[in-house]
N, C-alpha and C positions, 0 to 999 in steps of 0.2 A: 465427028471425032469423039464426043464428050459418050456415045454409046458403045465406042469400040472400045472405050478408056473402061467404061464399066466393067465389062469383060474381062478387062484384067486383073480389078479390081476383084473379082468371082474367082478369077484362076490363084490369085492373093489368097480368099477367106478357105475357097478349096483345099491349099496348102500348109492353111492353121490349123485346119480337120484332121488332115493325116497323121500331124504325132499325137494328137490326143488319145487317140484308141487303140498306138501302136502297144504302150508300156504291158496293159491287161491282159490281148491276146498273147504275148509272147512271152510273160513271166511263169507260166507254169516249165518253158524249156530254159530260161533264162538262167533262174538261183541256181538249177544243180550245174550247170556249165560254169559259172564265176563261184560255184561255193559260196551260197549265201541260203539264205531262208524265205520261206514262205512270205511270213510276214514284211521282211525286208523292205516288198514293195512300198508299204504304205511311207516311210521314207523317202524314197525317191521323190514319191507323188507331193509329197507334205512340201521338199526345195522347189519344185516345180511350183508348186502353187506359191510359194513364197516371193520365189522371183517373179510371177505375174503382179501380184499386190507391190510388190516396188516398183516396175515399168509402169504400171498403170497411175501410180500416185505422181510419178516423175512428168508422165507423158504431155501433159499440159503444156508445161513452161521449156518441154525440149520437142514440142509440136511446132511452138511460137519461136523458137530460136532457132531449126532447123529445118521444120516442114515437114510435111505431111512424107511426102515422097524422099527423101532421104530419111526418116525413121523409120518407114516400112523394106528400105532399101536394104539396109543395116541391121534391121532384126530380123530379117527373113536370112541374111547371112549367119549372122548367130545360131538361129535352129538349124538351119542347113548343115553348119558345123558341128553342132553339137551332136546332133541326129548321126553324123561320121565317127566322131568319138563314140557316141556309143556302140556303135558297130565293130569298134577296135578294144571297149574296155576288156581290161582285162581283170579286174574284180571291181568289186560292192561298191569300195571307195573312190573308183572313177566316175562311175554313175552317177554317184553323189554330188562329185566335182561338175560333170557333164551337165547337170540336172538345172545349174544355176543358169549357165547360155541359155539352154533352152527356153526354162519358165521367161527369163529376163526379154528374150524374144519374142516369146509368144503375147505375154501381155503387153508390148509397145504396140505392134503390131495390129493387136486388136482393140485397144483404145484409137490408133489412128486414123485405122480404117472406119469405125464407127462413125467418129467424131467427123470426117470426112465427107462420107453422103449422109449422115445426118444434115448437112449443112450447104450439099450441090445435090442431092438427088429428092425423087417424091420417095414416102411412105412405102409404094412398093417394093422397091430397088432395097431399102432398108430388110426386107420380109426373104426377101432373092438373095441377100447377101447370107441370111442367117440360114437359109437354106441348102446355099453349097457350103456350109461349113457343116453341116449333118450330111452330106456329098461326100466330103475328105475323110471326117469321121468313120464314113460307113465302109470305102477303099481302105485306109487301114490296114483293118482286120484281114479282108480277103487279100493283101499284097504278103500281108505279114504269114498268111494261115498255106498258104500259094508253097512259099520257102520251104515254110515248116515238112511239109507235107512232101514237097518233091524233093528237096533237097537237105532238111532236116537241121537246116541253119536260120537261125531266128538273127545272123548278124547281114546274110546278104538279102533280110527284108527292111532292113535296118539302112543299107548302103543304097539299096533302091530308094526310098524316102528322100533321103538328104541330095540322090541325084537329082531327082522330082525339083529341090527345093534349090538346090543349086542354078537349073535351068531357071528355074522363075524368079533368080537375083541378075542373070543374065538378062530378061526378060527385062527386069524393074531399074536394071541398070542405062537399057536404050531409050527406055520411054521417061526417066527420070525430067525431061525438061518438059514431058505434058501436063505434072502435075499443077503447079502454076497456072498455065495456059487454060485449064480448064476448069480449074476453080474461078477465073475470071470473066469466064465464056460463063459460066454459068449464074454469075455474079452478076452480068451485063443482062442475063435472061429474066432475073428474079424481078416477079413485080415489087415495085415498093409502096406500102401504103401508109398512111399518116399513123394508123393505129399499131401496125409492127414497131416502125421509129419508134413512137411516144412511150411501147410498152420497152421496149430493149432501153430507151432512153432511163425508164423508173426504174429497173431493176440497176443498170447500171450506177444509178444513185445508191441504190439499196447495198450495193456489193460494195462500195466505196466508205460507205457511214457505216454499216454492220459485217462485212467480210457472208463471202459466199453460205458459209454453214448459218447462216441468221437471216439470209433471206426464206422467206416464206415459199415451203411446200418444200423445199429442198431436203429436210430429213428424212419426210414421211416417204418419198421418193427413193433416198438410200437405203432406208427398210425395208421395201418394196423388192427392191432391186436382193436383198439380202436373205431374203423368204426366196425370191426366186431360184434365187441357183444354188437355195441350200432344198428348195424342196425338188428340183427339177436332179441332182443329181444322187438326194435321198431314195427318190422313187430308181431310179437306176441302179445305183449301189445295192441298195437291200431288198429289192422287187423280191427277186427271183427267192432269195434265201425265205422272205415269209413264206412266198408259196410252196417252195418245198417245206419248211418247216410249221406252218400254220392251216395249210390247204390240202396239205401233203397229195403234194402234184409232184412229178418225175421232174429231175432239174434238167435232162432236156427241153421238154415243154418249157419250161418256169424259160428256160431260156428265151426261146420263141419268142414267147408272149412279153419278155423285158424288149426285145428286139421291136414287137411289133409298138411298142409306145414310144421307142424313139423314131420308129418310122411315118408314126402318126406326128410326132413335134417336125417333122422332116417335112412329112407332105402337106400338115395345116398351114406351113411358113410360105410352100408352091401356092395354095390355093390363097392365103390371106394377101400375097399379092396383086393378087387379082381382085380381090374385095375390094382393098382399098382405094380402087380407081375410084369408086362409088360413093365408100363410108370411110369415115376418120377414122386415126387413129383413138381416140378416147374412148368409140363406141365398142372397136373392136375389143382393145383391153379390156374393157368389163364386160363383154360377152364372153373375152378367155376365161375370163378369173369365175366368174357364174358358170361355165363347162367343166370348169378342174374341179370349184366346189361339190360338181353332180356326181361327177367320179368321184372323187373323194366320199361321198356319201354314201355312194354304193360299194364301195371296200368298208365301210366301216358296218354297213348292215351285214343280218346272220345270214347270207346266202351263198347258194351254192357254188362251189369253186368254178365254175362257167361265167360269173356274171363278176369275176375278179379281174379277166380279159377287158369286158365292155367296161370296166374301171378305170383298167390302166388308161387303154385308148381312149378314153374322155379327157382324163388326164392329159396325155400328151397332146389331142388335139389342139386342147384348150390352153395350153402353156404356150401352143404356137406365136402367136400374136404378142403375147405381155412383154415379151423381152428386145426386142427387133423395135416395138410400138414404142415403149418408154424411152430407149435410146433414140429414136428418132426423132423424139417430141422434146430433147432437151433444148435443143437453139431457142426454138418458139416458146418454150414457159419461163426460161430462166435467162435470154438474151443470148445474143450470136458471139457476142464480145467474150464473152468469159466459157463459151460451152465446152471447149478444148477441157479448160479441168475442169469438169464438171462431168464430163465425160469420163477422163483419168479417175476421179471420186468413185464413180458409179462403179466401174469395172474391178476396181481393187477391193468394194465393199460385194461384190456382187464373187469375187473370188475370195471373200472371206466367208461368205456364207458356203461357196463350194467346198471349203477347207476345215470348217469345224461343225456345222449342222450335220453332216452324214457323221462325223466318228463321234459326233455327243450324243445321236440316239444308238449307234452299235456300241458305248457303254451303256448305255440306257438297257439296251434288251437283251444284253449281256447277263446285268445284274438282273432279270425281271425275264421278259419273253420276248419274243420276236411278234409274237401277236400284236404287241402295242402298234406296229408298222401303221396300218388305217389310222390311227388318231392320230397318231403323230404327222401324220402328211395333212389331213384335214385341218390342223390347228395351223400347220405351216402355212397353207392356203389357205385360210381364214385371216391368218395376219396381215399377210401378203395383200389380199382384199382391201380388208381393210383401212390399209397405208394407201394405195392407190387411192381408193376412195375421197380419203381424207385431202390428197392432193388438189384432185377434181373439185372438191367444196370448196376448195381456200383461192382455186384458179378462179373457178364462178363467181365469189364474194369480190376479187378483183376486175374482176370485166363488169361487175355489177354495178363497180363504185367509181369505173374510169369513163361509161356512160352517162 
């Protein structure tokens, strides 16, 4: 049962995928239909992201008040709806309105589901999960581009989505009493051993005497997490523009080639599952974080616009693991008892970094050049490194000192 629950869990993250990438493909037919502007979009995106940083700060203490399975129930209603609205707006100022369900949705949703098999499943399933969300992400586009193209309406790719998402509240509505059930089946499976206790036992002292943000490693951890999804959706956002602007490669290609690094974070996430039957997750993360830095290295060397591809895709191989890996390692570093928000933490620093790192280097290269792109991603990943690191040293110093 607890396998077929998975699956649903997948058809869950799949459906988180799908409005992410609908907004981009579909704003160039969007503004002149509602009369609005170019720029507009970033608006939308900016409440969208806002309402995730609220769900995700919330999500903790309305995980533990309501459950896992009736938060994910509820928000996937919310996108569902809103994804409908937006299909009906009929100018700027609906979107706007629409914008807040959504985000609000999107981020409960996805702290829940984290927080969830971080907590009932292995390391794998965590890598599987982040990979049908790069699955929804990448349908999208072609449901959205489908419309456009046959029938030249960007609202019935819009109404197709929110069907999709309406089915899978149906869906979360009949199985709502497995959630429980299988948190407990898998609760009843977990071995338990004296040194989990003893360590969930100290932290939860720690969290009690100094409050979550003051126990140890928990910053350098939200840093971590901060560098990720501001570098992970830097390289996305402005890829393409250096390479036509800096490389000067046709912004087809530049397309492509932005295409193929997400499909590289898509497919290192299929294959890291599979690794991790074998190796932890700690090793994996710093073998991501040591891949991105390679890439990163090789965009910022003089060479020829050829080996700005093998950049990207280092890049995104290598980002596969760090983000799936950290959220799954939160029960075990920081105790089971408190990981719900700590999880909610994570996610709302991790959509702050989504939210201001991309638009504070495009005033950066605004005022200056688009060339700066390579350093600027390197130093993101270099931080990012670095915070991880620092985690690992302060986890080792504790296992050092509880032997």
């Amino acid at each position: 049962m607890a396998t077929w629950f998975l699956i649903i869990i997948y058809l869950a993250f799949i459906s988180l995928g799908l409005p992410d990438s609908l907004l981009g493909s579909a704003w160039p037919v969007i503004w002149p239909d509602i009369g609005s502007s170019v720029g507009s979009a970033g608006i939308v995106s900016m409440v969208i992201a806002g309402g995730t940083i609220v769900s995700s700060l919330a999500s903790g203490s309305m995980i533990k008040r309501l459950g896992t399975g009736r938060i994910t129930l509820f928000s996937c209603f919310l996108t569902a709806g809103a994804l409908l609205g937006f299909s009906l707006a009929p100018s700027m100022a609906w979107l706007v309105v629409l914008a807040i369900p959504l985000g609000l949705g999107a981020g409960a949703v996805d702290a829940a589901l984290n927080h969830y098999v971080a907590e009932n499943y292995k390391a794998h399933h965590m890598n599987w999960l982040h990979c049908f969300w790069g699955v929804g992400a990448t349908m999208g586009p072609i449901i959205m581009s489908s419309y456009i193209a046959d029938h030249n309406s960007w609202r019935s790719g819009y109404t197709t989505v929110s069907i999709i998402q309406f089915s899978l509240v149906i869906i979360l509505l009949i199985t709502l009493p497995l959630w429980k059930r299988v948190a407990a089946m898998r609760e009843n499976d977990r071995p338990q051993t004296e040194n989990v206790v003893d360590n969930e036992k100290r932290q939860q002292e720690q969290i009690v005497k100094a409050g979550i943000f003051r126990i140890r490693g928990v910053k350098p951890t939200l840093t971590a997490f901060l560098f990720y999804c501001g570098v992970e959706t830097t390289v996305g956002l402005w890829g393409a523009s250096y390479l036509v602007g800096a490389k000067h490669i046709s912004a087809d290609t530049a397309a492509i080639w932005i295409s193929l690094y997400y499909g590289g974070i898509t497919l290192g996430r299929l294959i890291t599952g599979f690794i991790t039957l074998k190796v932890g997750n700690r090793l994996l993360i710093r073998y991501g974080q040591l891949i991105t830095i390679l890439g990163g290295i090789i965009l910022v060397l003089p060479l020829s616009a050829s080996f700005s591809l093998t950049g990207f895709m280092l890049i995104g191989l290598g980002l596969a693991p760090i983000y799936p890996g950290l959220l799954h390692e939160t029960p075990s570093r920081f105790g089971k008892e408190h990981s719900a928000k700590l999880m909610g933490y994570q996610m709302a620093v991790a959509y702050t970094g989504t939210t201001l790192l991309p638009p504070m280097f495009g005033l950066v290269a605004s005022q200056t050049s688009i060339g700066l792109f390579p350093s600027v991603v390197l130093a993101f990943l270099i931080f990012m490194w670095l915070s991880a690191e620092k985690v690992n040293r302060i986890l080792s110093k504790q296992a050092n000192q509880g032997t």
